[in-house]
C-alpha positions as CSV (number, residue, x, y, z in Angstrom):
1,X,-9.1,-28.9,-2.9
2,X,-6.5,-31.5,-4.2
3,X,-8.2,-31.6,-7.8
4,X,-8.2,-27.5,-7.9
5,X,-3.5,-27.5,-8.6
6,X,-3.8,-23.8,-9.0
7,X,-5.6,-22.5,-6.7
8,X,-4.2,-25.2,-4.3
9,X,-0.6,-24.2,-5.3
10,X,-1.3,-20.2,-4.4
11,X,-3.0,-21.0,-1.2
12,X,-0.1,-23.2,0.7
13,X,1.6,-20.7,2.7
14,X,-1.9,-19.6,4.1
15,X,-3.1,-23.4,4.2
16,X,0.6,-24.2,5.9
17,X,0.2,-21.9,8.3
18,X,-3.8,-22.0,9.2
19,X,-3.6,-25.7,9.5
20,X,-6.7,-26.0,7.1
21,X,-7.5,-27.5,4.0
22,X,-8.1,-23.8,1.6
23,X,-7.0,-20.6,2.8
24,X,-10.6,-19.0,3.3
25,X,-10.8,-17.5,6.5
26,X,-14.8,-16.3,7.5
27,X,-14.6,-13.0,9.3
28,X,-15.9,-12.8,12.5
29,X,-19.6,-11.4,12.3
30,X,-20.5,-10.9,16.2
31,X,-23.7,-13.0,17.1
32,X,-23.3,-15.1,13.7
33,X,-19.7,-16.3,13.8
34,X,-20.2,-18.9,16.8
35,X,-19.9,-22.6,17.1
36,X,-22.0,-23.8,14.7
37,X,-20.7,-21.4,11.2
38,X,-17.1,-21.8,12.8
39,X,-16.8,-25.3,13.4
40,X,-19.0,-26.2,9.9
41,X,-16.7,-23.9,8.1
42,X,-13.7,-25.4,9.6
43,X,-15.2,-29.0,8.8
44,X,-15.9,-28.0,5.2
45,X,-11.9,-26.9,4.3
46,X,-11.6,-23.5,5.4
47,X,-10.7,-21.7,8.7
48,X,-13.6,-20.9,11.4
49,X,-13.0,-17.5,13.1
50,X,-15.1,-17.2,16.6
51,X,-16.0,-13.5,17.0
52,X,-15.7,-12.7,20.9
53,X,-16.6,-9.4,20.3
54,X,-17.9,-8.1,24.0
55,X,-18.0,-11.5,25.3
56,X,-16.9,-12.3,28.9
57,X,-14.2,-14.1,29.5
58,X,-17.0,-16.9,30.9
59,X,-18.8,-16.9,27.8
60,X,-15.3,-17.4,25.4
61,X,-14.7,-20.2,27.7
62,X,-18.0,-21.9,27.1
63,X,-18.1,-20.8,23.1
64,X,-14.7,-22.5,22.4
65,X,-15.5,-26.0,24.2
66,X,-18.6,-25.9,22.2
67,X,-16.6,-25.3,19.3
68,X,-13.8,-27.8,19.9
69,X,-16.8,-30.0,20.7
70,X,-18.3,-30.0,16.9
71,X,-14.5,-29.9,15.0
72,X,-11.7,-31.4,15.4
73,X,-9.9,-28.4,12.9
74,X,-8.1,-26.3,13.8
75,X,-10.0,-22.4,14.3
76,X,-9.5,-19.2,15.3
77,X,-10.7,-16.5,17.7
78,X,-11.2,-12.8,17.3
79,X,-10.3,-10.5,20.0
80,X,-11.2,-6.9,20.2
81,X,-8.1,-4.7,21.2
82,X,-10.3,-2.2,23.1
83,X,-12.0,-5.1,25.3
84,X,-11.3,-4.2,28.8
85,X,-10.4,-7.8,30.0
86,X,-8.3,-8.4,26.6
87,X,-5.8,-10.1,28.4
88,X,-8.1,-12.4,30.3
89,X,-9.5,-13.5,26.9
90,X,-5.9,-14.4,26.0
91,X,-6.0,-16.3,28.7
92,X,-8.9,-18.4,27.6
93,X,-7.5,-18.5,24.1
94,X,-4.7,-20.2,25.7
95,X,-6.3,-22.9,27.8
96,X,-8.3,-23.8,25.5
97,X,-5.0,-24.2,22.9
98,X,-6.5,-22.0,20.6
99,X,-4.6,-22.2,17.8
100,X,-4.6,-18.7,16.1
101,X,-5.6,-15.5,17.7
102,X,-7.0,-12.2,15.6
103,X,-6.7,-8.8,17.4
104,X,-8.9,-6.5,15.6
105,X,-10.4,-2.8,16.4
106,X,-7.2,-0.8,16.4
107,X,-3.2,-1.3,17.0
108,X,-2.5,-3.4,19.9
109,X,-2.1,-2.6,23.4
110,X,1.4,-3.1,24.9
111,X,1.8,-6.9,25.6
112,X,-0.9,-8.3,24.0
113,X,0.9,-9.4,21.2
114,X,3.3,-11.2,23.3
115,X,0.7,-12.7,25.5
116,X,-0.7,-14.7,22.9
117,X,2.3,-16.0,21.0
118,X,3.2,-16.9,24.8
119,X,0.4,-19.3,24.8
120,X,1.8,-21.0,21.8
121,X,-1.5,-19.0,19.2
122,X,-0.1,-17.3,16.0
123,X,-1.0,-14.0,16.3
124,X,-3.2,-12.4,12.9
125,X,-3.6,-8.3,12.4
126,X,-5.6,-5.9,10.5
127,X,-3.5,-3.7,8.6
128,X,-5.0,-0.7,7.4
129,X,-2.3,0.8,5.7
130,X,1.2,-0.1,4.2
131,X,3.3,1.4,7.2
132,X,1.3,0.2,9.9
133,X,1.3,-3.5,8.6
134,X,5.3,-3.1,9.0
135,X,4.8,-1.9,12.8
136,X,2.5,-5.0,13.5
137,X,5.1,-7.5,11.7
138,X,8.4,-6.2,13.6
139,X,6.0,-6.3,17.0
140,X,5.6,-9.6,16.4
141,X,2.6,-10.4,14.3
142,X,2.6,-13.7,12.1
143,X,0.1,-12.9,9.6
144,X,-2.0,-9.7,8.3
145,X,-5.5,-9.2,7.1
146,X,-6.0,-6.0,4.9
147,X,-10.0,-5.3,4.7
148,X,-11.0,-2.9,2.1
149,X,-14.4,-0.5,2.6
150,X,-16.2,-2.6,0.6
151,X,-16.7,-5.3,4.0
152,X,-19.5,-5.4,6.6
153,X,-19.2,-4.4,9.4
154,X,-16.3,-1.7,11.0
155,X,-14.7,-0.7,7.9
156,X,-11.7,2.0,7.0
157,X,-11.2,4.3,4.4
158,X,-10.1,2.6,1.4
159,X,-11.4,-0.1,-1.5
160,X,-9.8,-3.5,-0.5
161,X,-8.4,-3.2,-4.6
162,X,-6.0,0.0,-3.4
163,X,-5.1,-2.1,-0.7
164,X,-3.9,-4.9,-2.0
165,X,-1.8,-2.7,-4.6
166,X,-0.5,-0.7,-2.0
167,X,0.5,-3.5,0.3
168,X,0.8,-7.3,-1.5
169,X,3.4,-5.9,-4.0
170,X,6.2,-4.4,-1.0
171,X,4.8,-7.6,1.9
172,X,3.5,-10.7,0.3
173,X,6.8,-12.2,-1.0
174,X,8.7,-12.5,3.3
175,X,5.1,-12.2,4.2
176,X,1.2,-14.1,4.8
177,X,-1.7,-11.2,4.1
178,X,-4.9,-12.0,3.3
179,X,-7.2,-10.1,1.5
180,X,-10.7,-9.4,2.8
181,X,-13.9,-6.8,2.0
182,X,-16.0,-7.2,-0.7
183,X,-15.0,-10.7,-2.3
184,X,-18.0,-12.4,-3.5
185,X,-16.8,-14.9,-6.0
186,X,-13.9,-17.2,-6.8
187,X,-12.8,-14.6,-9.5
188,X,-12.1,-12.3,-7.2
189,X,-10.3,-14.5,-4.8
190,X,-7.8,-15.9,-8.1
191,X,-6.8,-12.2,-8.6
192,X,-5.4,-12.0,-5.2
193,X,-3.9,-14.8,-5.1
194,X,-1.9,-14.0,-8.8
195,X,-1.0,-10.6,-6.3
196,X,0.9,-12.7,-4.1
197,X,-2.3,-13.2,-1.2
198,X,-1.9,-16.2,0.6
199,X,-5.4,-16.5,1.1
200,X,-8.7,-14.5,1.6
201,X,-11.2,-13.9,4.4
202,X,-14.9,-13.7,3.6
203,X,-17.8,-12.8,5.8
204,X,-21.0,-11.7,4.2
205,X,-21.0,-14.6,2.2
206,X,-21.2,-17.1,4.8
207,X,-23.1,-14.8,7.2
208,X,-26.5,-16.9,5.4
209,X,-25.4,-20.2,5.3
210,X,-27.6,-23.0,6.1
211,X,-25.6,-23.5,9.8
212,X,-25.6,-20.1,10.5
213,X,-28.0,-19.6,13.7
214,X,-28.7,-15.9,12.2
215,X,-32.5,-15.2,12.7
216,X,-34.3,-16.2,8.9
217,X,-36.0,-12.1,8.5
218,X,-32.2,-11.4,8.2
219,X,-31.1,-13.8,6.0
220,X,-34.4,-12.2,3.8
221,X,-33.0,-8.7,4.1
222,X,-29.7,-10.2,2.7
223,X,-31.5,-11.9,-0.1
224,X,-33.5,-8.8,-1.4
225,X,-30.8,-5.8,-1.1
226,X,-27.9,-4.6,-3.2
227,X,-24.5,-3.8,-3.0
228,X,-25.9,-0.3,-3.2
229,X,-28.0,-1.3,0.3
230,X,-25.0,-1.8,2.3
231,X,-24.0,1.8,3.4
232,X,-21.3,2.9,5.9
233,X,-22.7,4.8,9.0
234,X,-22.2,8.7,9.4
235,X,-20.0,10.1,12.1
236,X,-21.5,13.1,13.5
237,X,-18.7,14.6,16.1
238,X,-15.4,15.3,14.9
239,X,-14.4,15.0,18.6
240,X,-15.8,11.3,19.0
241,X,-13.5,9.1,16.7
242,X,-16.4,6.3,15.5
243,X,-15.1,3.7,13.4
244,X,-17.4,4.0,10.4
245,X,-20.1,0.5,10.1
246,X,-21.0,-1.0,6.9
247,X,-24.6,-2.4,7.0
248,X,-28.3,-2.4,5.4
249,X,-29.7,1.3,5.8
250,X,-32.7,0.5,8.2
251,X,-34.1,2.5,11.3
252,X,-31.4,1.2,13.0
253,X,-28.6,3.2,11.3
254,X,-30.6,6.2,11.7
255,X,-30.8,5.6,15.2
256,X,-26.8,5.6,15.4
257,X,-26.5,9.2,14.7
258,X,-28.9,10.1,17.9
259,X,-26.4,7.8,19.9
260,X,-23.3,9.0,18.7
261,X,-25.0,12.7,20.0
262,X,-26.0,11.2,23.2
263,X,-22.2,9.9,23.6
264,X,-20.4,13.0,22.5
265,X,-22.6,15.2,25.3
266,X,-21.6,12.4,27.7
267,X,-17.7,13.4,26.9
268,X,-18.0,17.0,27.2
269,X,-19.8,17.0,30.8
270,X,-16.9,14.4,31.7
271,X,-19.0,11.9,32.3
272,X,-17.3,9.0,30.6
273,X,-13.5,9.4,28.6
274,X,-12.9,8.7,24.9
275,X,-12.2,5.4,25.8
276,X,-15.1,4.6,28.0
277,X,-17.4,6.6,25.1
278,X,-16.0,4.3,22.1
279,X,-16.9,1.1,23.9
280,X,-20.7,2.9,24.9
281,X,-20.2,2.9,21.2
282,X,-19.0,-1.0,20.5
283,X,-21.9,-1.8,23.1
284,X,-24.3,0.0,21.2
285,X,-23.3,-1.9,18.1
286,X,-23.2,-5.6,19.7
287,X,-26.6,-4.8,21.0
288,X,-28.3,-3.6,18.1
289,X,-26.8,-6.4,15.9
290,X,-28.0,-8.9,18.3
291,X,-31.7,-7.6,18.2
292,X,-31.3,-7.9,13.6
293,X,-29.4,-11.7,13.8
294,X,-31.1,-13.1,16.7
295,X,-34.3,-11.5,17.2
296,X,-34.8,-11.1,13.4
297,X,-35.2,-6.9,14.0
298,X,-34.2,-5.5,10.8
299,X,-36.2,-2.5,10.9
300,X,-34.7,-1.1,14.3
301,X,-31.2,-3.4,14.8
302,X,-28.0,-3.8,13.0
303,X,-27.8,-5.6,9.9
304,X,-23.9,-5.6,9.2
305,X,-23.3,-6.5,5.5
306,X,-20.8,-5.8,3.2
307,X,-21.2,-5.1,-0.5
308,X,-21.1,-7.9,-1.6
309,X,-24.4,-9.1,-0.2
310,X,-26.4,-8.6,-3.9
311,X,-24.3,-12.0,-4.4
312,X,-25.8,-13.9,-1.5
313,X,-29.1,-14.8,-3.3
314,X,-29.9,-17.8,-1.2
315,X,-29.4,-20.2,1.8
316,X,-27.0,-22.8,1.1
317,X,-24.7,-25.2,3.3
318,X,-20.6,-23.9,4.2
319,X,-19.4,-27.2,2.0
320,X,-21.4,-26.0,-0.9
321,X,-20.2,-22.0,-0.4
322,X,-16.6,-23.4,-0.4
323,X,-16.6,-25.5,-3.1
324,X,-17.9,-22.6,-5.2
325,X,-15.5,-20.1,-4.4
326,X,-12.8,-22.4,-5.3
327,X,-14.1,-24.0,-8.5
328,X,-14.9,-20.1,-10.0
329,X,-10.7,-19.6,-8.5
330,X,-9.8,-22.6,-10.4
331,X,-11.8,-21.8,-13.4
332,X,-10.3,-17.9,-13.0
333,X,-6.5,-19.3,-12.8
334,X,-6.7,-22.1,-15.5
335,X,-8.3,-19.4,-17.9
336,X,-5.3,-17.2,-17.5
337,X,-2.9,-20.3,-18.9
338,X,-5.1,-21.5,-21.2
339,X,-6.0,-24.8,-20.1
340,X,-9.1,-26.3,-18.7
341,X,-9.7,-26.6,-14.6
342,X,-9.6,-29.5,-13.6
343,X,-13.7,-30.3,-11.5
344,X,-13.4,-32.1,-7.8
């Protein structure tokens, strides 16, 4: 990273403040972002994200001692805001001295924010628009991701590109934002950083690294689609707010639309409330992805990509992913003054 001045120069408020060695972040892809991708990406330079997802607070206990166990770096852990023992998971984060904490899935319950800065993690947000990433900052918030469409996974409305000129230009300069959804390349990563990014979080480009445990007939569904592959799930009731899901169009997805039904009559006999029927829904999800990364089901489970995937073409270590991404940055920035990059 030393060798790369440019890029190294526009990452080191998010390098400062991450603890690592480059600002890339790896999103946290439930089932594939655990202790062996987190702690390799941490140990190649960039900043391991555990995804807790609907993890007990047991199980977070036991993922981030076997985390700590393989790095020394510093990493972070993703919380769901909808979780139903969110603040016990806080708690965890803190025992453990976790040192960064990333509430995703919606704005922040009362608290929670303060909970974790109280035991001593920075806290990170998703901002999905302009105004909102202002709320989240004055609440207390140390950082923001902004996540286009274009990622895997739960995704909102709009291209990460509209984002970034709707928020970097008015945040970036008091600020730390990074940019996620649909970076591939190093190129793309130089062009957020020139906006005034402090760094970048990626996730369907490390989602088929060599440490990743994910199941190898899903790594082979990643290596034969398209960006075109990678479509966003349908909502079917008005009434049911479902967080639209980027991923391979399979069986699975199609199988979505019956649950979605089956949830929505469970809301209108009173059987469950919205918030009990979104996290059928989040359940519904962690299972299905499970049964496509671990049990190598791509025909009936979930297999979350992003758009990006057409530029995941093979299996190949974190180190080597990294030091890709930031010779094409380096390569991207020196071309913009003219003057060769400078290899590590």
């Amino acid at each position: 990273m030393n060798a790369y001045t440019r890029t190294a120069a526009r990452m080191a408020r998010g390098c400062e403040f991450l603890g690592s060695e480059t600002a890339i972040l790896c999103g946290a892809m439930s089932w594939v972002s655990e202790r062996n991708l987190v702690s390799a990406i941490s140990n190649a330079g960039g900043f391991g994200v555990i995804a807790c997802g609907a993890m007990t607070p047991a199980l977070l206990d036991a993922e981030i001692a076997a985390t700590k166990a393989l790095t020394a770096k510093p990493f972070g852990v993703n919380l769901i805001t909808m979780h139903p023992q969110l603040f016990d998971l806080i708690a965890v984060c803190a025992r453990h001295g976790v040192t960064h904490v990333v509430l995703a899935g919606g704005i922040p319950p009362k608290g929670s924010v303060e909970a974790i800065a109280a035991g001593g993690a920075k806290v990170i947000c998703f901002a999905p628009t302009l105004a909102l990433g202002r709320k989240l900052l004055r609440s207390g918030a140390d950082a923001l991701v902004i996540e286009g469409m274009e990622a895997g996974g739960h995704i909102g409305p709009v291209s990460t590109s509209v984002l970034a000129q709707e928020i970097l230009p008015s945040l970036a300069d008091e600020h730390l934002v990074f940019v996620a959804g649909g970076i591939g390349r190093g190129e793309a990563i130089a062009g957020y950083l020139e906006m005034g990014a402090a760094g970048v979080q990626l996730g369907t480009r490390f989602a088929c690294a060599s440490e990743s445990i994910a199941h190898p007939a899903f790594k082979k569904a990643f290596f034969r689609a398209s960006a075109r592959d990678a479509t966003a799930s349908v909502q079917v009731d008005p009434r049911l707010p479902v967080i639209p899901v980027r991923a391979l169009k399979n069986k699975g997805t199609e199988a979505f639309t019956a649950k979605q039904i089956e949830v929505a009559r469970k809301l209108d006999s009173g059987e469950v409330d919205m918030g009990a029927a979104q996290l059928e829904i989040e359940h519904y999800w962690a299972g299905a992805l499970r049964r496509a990364v671990i049990d190598g089901d791509v025909e009936n489970g979930s297999i979350m990509a992003g758009q990006s995937v057409g530029m995941v073409a093979k299996e190949e270590p974190v180190a080597d992913i990294i030091a890709a991404l930031l010779a094409e940055c380096e390569g991207a920035l020196s071309a913009r003054t003219g003057t060769p990059a400078v290899a590590a």
